[in-house]
C-alpha positions as CSV (number, residue, x, y, z in Angstrom):
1,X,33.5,26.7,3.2
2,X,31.7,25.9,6.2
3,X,29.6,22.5,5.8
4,X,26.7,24.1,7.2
5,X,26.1,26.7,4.5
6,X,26.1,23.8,1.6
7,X,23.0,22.3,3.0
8,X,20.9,25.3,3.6
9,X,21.8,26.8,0.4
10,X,19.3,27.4,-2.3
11,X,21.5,25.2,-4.8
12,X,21.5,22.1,-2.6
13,X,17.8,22.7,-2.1
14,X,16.6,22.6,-5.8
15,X,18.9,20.0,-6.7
16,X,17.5,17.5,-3.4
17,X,14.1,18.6,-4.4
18,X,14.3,17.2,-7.9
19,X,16.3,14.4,-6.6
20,X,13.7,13.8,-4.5
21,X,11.1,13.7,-7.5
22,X,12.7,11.8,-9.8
23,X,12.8,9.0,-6.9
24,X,9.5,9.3,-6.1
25,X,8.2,9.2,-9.6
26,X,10.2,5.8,-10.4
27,X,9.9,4.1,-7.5
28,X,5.7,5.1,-7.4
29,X,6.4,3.2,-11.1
30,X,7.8,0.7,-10.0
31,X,5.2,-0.3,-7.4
32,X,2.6,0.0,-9.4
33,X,4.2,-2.2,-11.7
34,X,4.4,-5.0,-8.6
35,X,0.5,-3.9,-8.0
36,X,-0.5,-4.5,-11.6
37,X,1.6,-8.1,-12.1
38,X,0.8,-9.4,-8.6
39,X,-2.5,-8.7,-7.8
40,X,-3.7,-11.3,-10.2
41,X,-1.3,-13.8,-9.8
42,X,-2.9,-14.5,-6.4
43,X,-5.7,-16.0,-8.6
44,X,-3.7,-19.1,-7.9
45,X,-4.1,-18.5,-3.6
46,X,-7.9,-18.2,-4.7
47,X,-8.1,-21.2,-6.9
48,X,-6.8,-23.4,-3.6
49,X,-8.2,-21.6,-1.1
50,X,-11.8,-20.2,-2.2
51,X,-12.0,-22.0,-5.5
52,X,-15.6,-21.0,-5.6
53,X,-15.4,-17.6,-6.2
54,X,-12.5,-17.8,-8.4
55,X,-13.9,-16.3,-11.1
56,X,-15.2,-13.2,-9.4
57,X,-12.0,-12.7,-7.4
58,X,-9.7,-12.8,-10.8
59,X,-12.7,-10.2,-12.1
60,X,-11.8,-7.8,-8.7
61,X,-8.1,-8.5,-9.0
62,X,-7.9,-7.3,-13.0
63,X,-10.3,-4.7,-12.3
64,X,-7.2,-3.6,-9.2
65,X,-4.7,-3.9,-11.3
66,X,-5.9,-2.2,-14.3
67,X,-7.1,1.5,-11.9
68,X,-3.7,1.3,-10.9
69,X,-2.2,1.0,-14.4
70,X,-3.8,4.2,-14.9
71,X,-2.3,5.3,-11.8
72,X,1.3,4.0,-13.8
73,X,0.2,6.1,-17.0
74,X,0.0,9.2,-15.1
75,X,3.2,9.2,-13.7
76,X,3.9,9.2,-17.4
77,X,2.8,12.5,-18.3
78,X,3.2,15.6,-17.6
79,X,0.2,15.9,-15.0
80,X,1.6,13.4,-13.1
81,X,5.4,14.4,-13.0
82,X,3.4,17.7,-11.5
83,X,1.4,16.1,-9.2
84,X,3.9,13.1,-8.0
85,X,3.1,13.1,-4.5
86,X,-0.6,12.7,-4.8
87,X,-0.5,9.4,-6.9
88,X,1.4,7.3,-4.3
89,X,-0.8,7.2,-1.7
90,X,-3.8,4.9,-4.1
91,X,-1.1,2.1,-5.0
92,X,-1.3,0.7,-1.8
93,X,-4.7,1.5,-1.1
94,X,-6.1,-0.1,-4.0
95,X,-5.3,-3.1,-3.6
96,X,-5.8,-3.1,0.1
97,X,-9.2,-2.2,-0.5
98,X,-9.6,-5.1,-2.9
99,X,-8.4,-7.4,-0.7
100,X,-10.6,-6.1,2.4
101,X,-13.4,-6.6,0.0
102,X,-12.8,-10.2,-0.7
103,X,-12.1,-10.5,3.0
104,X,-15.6,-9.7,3.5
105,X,-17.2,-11.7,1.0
106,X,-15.2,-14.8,2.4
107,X,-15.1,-15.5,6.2
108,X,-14.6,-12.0,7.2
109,X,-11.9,-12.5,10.2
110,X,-11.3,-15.8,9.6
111,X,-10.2,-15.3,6.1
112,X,-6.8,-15.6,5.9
113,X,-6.4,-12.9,3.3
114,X,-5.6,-10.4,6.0
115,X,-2.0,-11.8,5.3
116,X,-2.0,-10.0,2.1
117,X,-1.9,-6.7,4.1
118,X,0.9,-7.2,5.8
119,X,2.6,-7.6,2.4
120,X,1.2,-4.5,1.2
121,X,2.4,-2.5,4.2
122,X,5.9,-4.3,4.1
123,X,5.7,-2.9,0.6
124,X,5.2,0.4,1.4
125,X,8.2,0.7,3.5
126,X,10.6,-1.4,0.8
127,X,9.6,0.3,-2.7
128,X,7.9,3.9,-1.8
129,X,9.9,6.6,-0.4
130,X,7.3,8.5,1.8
131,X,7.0,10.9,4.2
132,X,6.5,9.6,8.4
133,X,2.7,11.7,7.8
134,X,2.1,9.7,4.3
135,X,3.1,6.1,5.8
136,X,0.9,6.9,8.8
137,X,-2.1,7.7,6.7
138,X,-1.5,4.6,4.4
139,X,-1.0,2.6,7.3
140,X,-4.5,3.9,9.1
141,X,-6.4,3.8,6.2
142,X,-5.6,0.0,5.7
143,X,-5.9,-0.9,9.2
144,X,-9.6,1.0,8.7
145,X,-10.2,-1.0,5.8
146,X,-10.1,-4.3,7.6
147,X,-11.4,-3.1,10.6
148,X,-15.1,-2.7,8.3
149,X,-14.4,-5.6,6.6
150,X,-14.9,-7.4,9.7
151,X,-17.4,-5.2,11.1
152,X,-19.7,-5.9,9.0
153,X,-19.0,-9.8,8.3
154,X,-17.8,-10.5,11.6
155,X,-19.4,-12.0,15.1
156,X,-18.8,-11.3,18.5
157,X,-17.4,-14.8,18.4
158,X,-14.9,-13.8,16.0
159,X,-13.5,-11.2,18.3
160,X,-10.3,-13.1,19.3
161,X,-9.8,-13.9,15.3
162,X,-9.8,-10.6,14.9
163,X,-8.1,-9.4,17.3
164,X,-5.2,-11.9,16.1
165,X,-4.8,-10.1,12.8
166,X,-5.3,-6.5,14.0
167,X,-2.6,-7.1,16.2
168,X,-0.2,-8.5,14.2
169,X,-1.3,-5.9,11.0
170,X,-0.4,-3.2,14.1
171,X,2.5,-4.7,15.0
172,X,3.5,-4.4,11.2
173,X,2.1,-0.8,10.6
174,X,4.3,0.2,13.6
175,X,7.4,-1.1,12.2
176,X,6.9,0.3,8.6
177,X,6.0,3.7,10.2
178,X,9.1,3.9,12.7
179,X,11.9,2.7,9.5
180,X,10.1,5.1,7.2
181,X,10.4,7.1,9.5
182,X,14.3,6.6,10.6
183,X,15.1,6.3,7.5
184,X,13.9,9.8,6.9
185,X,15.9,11.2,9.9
186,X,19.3,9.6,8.1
């Protein structure tokens, strides 16, 4: 049997395909799980580092965790299972979108809170199995979040600071993208 013809055929398809599924189901699961446990741990990074708004930022971080729990339920029924691919993309946005808010609130580009992105995109590339288009869109749309984070909090002054973090969020998105990527191609 020539190798070729076990690849393309329609068996080899359907069985990839719901492969395919079944990893992108659990392992969108499974990162919401992180999303849901870790975002309010880092009430203890607030506590040392903006201890006055504490309270506020625990309020933000439940309030993450608990839109992406919902995001978790739904791969749990049978809407979800349908519609798999559109549920990943929010579990990493959410929380990026938190964290460019308390950016914002605190220090804009001098916060140091932009760290917390890079985790998020690291993330992305450990627990999700995307496609190169999906990763690129998470990627730009957390890069955008933090550029208007600091847009509207940040000075001209500030430019270097921000340029700092862009670059190394960049430099982070670009590695993330080309092993998704790769990893695709294998």
């Amino acid at each position: 049997m020539n190798k070729d013809a076990t690849w393309t055929s329609p068996e080899f398809k359907a069985a990839f395909l719901a492969n395919e599924k079944l990893v992108r189901i659990n392992t969108g699961k499974i990162a919401s799980i992180l999303v849901i446990i870790l975002m309010p741990l880092g009430v203890t990074l607030d506590f040392f580092v903006y201890r006055s708004d504490v309270g506020i930022f625990l309020l933000l971080r439940l309030l993450c965790s608990a839109l992406v729990g919902v995001i978790w339920f739904f791969y749990t029924t049978e809407f979800g299972q349908k519609h798999y691919k559109w549920l990943g993309l929010p579990i990493p946005l959410i929380p990026a979108l938190f964290i460019c808010g308390m950016i914002y609130v605190e220090q804009g580009p001098a916060s140091t809170y932009y760290a917390g992105l890079n985790l998020i995109l690291l993330s992305v590339s450990v627990v999700v199995h995307w496609s190169t288009l999906e990763t690129l869109i998470a990627t730009g749309c957390i890069l955008l979040f933090y550029f208007i984070a600091c847009s509207f909090e940040g000075t001209l002054a500030q430019s270097p600071i921000i340029f700092n973090n862009v670059y190394f969020l960049v430099l982070t998105g670009i590695i993330v993208v080309t092993g998704n990527h790769f990893f695709n191609q294998l």
